[in-house]
Every structure is written in structure tokens, then in C-alpha cells.
N, C-alpha and C positions, 0 to 999 in steps of 0.2 A: 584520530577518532577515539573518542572515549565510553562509546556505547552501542551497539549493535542490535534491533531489534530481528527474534526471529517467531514472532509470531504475525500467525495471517492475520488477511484485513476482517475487518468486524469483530475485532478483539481489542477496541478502545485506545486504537493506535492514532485517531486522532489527539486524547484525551496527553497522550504520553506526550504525541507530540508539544504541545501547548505546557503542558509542568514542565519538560524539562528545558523548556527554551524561556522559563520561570525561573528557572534555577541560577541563571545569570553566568551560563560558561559557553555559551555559541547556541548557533544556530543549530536545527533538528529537520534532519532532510526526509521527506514524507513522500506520497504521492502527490497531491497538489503541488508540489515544485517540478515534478516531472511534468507534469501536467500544467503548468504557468507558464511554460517555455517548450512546446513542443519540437518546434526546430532545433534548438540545442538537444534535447536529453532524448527524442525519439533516436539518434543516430547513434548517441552512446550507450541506449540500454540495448540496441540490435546490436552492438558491437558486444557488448555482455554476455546476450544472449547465446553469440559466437563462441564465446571463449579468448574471445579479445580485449579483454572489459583494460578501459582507464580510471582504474579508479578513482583517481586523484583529478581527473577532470570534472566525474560526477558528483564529488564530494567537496568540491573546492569552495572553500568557507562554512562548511558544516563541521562539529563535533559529534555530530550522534544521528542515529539514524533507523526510523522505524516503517512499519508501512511494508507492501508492495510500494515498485521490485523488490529492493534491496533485504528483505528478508529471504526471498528465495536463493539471495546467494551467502547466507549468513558464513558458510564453510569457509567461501573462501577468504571473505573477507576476516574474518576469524585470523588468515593465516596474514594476510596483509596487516590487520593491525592488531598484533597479539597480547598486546595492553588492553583491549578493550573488552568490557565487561558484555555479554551477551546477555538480551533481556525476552526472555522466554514471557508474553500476555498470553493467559487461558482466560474460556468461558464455559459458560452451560453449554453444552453441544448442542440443543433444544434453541436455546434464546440463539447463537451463532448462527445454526441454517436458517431459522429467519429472518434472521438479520441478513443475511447474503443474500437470501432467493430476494427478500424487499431494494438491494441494491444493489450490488458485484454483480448478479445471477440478470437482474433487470437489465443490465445493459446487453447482453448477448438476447436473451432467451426471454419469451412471455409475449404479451399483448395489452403493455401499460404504454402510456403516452413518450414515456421516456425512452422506450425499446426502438418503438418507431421513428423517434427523429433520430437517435441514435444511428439509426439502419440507414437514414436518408442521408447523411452528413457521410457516412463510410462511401458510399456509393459517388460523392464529387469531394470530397476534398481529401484528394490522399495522403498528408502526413498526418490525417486522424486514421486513416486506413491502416497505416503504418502502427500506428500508436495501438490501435485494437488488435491485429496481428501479434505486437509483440507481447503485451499485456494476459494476451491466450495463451500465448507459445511458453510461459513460462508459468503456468496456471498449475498450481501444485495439484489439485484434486484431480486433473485431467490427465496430466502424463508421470512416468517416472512410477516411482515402488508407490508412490502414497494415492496412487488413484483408482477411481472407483466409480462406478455410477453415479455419475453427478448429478442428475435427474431424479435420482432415488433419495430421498433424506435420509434414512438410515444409513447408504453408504456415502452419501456425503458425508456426515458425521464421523463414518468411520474412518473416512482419508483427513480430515481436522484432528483425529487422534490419532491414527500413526503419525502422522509429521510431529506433533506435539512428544512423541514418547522420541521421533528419531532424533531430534533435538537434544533430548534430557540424556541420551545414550552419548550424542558426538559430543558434547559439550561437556569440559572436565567442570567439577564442582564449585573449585574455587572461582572461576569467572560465570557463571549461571545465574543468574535470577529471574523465578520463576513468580511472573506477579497475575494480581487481577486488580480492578480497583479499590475492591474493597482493603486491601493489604494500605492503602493510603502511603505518604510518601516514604516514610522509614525505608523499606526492601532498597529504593533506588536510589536515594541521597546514601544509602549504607554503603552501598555496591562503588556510588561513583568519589564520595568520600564528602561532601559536603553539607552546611548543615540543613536540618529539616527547615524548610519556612512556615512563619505563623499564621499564613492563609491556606485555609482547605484548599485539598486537590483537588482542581478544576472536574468539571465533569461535562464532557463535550460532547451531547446526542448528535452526531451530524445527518441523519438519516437523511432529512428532509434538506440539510444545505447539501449533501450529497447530488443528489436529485434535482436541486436548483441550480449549480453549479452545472452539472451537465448539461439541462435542455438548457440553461440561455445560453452557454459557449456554442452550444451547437445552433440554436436558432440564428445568433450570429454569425456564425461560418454561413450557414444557407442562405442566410439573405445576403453576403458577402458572394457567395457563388453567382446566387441571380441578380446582383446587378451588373456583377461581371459578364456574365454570357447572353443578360437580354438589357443592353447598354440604353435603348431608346424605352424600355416599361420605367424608366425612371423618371423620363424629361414629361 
């Protein structure tokens, strides 16, 4: 592991993900790979969640790694691969809660189309139940020193900066880097040693494949459900 991301989601970790898997030294394990293979990686991130974590199962053929989960365990993984540079993404706390309540927040909470099949999919097919359980259970703004009224935007905001400052505290200097996009590629080709490439760094809005990604996985589970339980609505 040559890189560890410990910034939350909606801080352009998709964006990271896609450069640094540009950069031509391995793969960059995200949430959509946990999420591509829910039978595999729902069992190992409840096993994480435990205190039982394999690392080395979750990461197998990965070099780096950004995103939910695996930011929320930056500590330890810090101690498992202590070669690897730790890459702190910040943003405007303002532009961040929006970004969340429009997607992260959308999936638990609200009354957008997304919430609702969301809710309907938890209800028959349990290793999404699974999936959402764990996904909560490890929710920095919820539990632990860094939570706060989630529901409240100002204390949202405020649990996005403690975790960002307790970060910048456990993380010694030399292995740290503290990006945002704007910083372009130099900070993390410098950190990981390689050289900058001639093409701009990517810039990856997924708001809306976010949101497409979810309700068609999930409209497909449901209609996976019901054909399974009402065998003759199909002939």
C-alpha cells in the first residue's frame, strides 16, 4: 500500500481515485469496489468493523486507497502499512454539506426518489441491509469524538472539521498530505514519488452517477426480488 486516503466522502475522492490509478502504479480501492462486489467486501468490512479487519484480503491487488470505509480506518491501517503516505482531501464545509445532504445524507434520510427505493431494497434483500448497517455503523459524524448533529448543517460541518484537524494531529508530517483539487497533481506525485503527467488532473463530478448508480442497482435487486417471490407475474 503506497497511499492511504483519510478524507471523507464528498471531498473529490472519486476524482483521486481516477488520477491516481492514471498514474500507472496499481489499482485505487474506493467505495464502488466495495460496492461491485457486495458478497465479498460486506463480510470483510463487518469484520473491520469488529476489530477483526483482513486487511490484506480487502486490499488484494490494490496500491492505494481512498473513499469510505477505508478512510475511517486510516489509524490503523497507517500502522499495517507504515510506508504509506497518508492523503488528507479538504473542502469548503459550505460546498461539503451540500454535497452530502444531495448524496451520502440522500441515502438514509429525506424524501428524493433515491431514499425511497433505497428504503424498499433494505427491506427484501439483505446483503444490502447488511451493506447499509455497516456503512452507518462506521459513519464518522454519527458516532465516536467527531459527532455531532447531523441533521444540523453547522454541526455537521463541525464533525468534517474535527476529523480533518484529528487527522492533521495523529499523522506525523513527513507522511501527510493535505490536498484539494485545486493543489493539481505536484502534492501527490511529490508524496508518492513519481513524475507529474502532461494531462490535467481529471476532474470527476459524480453527483448524479452517484444517484444513478444506486437507484438502478437497486431497481434491479427489486425486480430480482419480485420475480423471485411472485414466479407466475412473469409467465
Amino acid at each position: 500500500m503506497k497511499l492511504i486516503g483519510a478524507g471523507v466522502a464528498r471531498t473529490a475522492t472519486t476524482t483521486q481515485m481516477v488520477a491516481l490509478e492514471m498514474l500507472g502504479i496499481g489499482r485505487c480501492y474506493h467505495m464502488r469496489d466495495m460496492m461491485s462486489d457486495l458478497e465479498k467486501s460486506v463480510p470483510l468490512w463487518e469484520a473491520a468493523r469488529d476489530g477483526k479487519a483482513d486487511w490484506a484480503a480487502i486490499f488484494d491487488g490494490y496500491v492505494t486507497t481512498v473513499d469510505w470505509p477505508s478512510a475511517f480506518f486510516y489509524r490503523e491501517l497507517m500502522e499495517v502499512y507504515p510506508d504509506a503516505k497518508v492523503l488528507l482531501s479538504v473542502r469548503d464545509g459550505n460546498a461539503w454539506e451540500a454535497s452530502m445532504r444531495e448524496t451520502v445524507y440522500a441515502m438514509f434520510y429525506g424524501d428524493s426518489v433515491m431514499a425511497h427505493v433505497l428504503r424498499a431494497r433494505y427491506h427484501v434483500d439483505p446483503l444490502w441491509r447488511r451493506y447499509m448497517d455497516v456503512v452507518a455503523s462506521i459513519s464518522f459524524e454519527q458516532y465516536g469524538p467527531y459527532a455531532g448533529n447531523h441533521h444540523d448543517r453547522e454541526s455537521l460541518i463541525a464533525a468534517m472539521e474535527r476529523w480533518n484537524e484529528e487527522v492533521k494531529a495523529h499523522v506525523p508530517a513527513d507522511r501527510l498530505v493535505i490536498w484539494q483539487p485545486s493543489d493539481g497533481w505536484e502534492p501527490i506525485c511529490e508524496a508518492l514519488g513519481v513524475p507529474v503527467p502532461s494531462e490535467p488532473l481529471p476532474h470527476v463530478n459524480d453527483t448524479q452517477g452517484f444517484k444513478d448508480m444506486l437507484i438502478g442497482g437497486s431497481l434491479q435487486a427489486l425486480n430480482g426480488w419480485w420475480a423471485d417471490t411472485h414466479p407466475d407475474a412473469a409467465s
